[in-house]
N, C-alpha and C positions, 0 to 999 in steps of 0.2 A: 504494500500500500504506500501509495507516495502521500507527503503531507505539504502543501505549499509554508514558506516561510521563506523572511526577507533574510533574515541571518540567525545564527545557532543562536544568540540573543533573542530575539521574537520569537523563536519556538519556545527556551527557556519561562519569557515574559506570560507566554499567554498558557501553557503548564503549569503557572504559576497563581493566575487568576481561576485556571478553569478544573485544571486535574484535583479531584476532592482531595484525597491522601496528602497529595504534591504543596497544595494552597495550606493545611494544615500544618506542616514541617516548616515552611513558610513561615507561619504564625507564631508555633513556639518559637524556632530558632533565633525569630526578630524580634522577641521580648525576654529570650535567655541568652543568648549566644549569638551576635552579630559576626564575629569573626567565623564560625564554624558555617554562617548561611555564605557568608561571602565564597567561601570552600567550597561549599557545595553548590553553589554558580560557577565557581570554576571548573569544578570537576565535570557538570552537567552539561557546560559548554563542550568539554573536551569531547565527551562521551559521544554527543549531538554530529561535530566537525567529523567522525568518521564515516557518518552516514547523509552529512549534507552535502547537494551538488545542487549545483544549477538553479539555487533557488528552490528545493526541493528536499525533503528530509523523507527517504526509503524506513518506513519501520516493515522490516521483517518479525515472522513470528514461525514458531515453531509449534507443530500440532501432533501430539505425541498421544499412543494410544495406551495404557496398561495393560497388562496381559496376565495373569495369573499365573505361580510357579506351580512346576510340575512334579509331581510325584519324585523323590529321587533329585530334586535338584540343590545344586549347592546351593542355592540361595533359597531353598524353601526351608522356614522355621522347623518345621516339624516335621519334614519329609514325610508328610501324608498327602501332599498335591492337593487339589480341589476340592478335597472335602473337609482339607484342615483348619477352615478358616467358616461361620457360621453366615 
């Protein structure tokens, strides 16, 4: 998905007004910790510049399915597979 923006700033800016969680971190960090939000605009930017072009910010995502361990597997708890979990 492409996301228009003028620079990794204006994607930051409107993240900022609009992403609930994001507007929240916001709010503490600018009435407990100025230095630590100013950080984390930096690092946010950084993060942004790898995925900005042309005026344009690519968020990719990943869509991953779970799958249940099998009988016997090393990663099954209890090596009873599918029926070991309620």
């Amino acid at each position: 998905m492409w996301v228009a923006a003028l620079s990794t700033a204006h994607m930051r800016n409107t993240a900022e007004r609009r992403a609930g969680p994001f507007v929240k971190v916001v709010e503490t960090l600018a009435a407990t910790d100025p230095a630590a939000l100013e950080t984390l605009r930096w690092d946010y930017d950084a993060i942004v510049a790898d995925y900005f072009e042309n005026n344009l910010v690519r968020q990719d995502y990943l869509i991953t399915r779970a799958h249940q361990a099998l009988a016997g597997s090393p990663r099954s708890k209890s090596g009873l597979g599918r029926n070991a979990y309620p």
